[in-house]
C-alpha positions as CSV (number, residue, x, y, z in Angstrom):
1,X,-6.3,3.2,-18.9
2,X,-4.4,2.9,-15.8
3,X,-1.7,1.0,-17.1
4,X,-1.3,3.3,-20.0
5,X,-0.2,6.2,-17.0
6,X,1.4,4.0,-15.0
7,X,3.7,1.7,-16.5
8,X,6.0,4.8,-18.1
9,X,6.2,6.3,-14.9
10,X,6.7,2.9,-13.3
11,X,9.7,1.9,-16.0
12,X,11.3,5.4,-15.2
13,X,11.0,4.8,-11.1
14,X,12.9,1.1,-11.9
15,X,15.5,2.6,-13.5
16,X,16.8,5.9,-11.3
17,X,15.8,3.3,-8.4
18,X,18.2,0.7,-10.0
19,X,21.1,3.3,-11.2
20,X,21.0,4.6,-7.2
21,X,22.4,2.0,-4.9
22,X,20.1,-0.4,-5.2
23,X,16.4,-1.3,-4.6
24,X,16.6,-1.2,-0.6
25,X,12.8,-0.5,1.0
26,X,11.8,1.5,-2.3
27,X,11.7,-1.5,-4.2
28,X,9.2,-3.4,-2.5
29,X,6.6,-0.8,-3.7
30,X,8.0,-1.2,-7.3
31,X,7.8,-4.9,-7.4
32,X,4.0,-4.7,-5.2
33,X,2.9,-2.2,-8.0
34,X,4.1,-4.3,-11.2
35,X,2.8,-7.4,-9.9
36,X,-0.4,-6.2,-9.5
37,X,-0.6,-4.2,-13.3
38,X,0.1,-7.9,-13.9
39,X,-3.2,-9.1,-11.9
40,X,-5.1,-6.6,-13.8
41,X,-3.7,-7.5,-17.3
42,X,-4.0,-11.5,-16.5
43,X,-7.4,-11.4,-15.1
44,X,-10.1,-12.6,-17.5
45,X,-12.1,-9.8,-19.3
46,X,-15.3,-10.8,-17.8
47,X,-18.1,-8.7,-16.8
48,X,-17.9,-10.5,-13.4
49,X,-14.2,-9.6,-12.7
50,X,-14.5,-6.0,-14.3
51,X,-14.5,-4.4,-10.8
52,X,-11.1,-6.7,-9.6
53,X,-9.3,-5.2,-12.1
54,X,-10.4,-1.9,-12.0
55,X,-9.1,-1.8,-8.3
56,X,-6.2,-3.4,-9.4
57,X,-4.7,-1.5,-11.3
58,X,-6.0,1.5,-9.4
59,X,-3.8,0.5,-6.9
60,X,-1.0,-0.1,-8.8
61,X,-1.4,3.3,-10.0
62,X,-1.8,4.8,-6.5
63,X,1.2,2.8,-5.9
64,X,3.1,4.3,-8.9
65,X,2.3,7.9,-8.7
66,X,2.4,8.6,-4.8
67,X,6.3,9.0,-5.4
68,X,6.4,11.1,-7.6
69,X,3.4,13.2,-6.5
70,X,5.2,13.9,-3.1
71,X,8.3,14.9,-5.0
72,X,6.4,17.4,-7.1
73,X,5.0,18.5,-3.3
74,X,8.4,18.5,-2.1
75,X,9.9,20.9,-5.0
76,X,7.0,23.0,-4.8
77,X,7.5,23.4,-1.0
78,X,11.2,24.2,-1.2
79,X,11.3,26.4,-4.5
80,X,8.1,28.7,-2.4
């Protein structure tokens, strides 16, 4: 479920990123949170390693959405 949030968002994020000078410091958190959707996707579906993924791609979604969360903050700091 996670993923299905995520990934959009973290496609969109990749490409202004990429279209803006560069990666730079910003893209370590891209490439951190896609590599670790992948570790929840690629881990078995086992009961055993149920919780792994979950905090996965919990993470990953953290990961994703803190960005954009503090821009929405931002705007809604500025536009008050």
């Amino acid at each position: 479920m996670a993923s299905v949030i995520g990934l959009p968002v973290l496609a969109t994020e990749y490409a202004v990123v990429r279209d803006h000078d560069g990666m730079g410091q910003y893209g370590g958190l891209i490439y951190t949170a896609l590599a670790l959707y992948a570790l929840a996707w690629g881990l078995p579906h086992r009961l055993s390693l149920r919780l792994p993924r979950i905090l996965a791609a919990g993470a990953a979604l953290l990961i994703t959405l803190f960005p954009v969360g503090f821009l929405v903050l931002l705007a809604a700091m500025v536009s008050a």
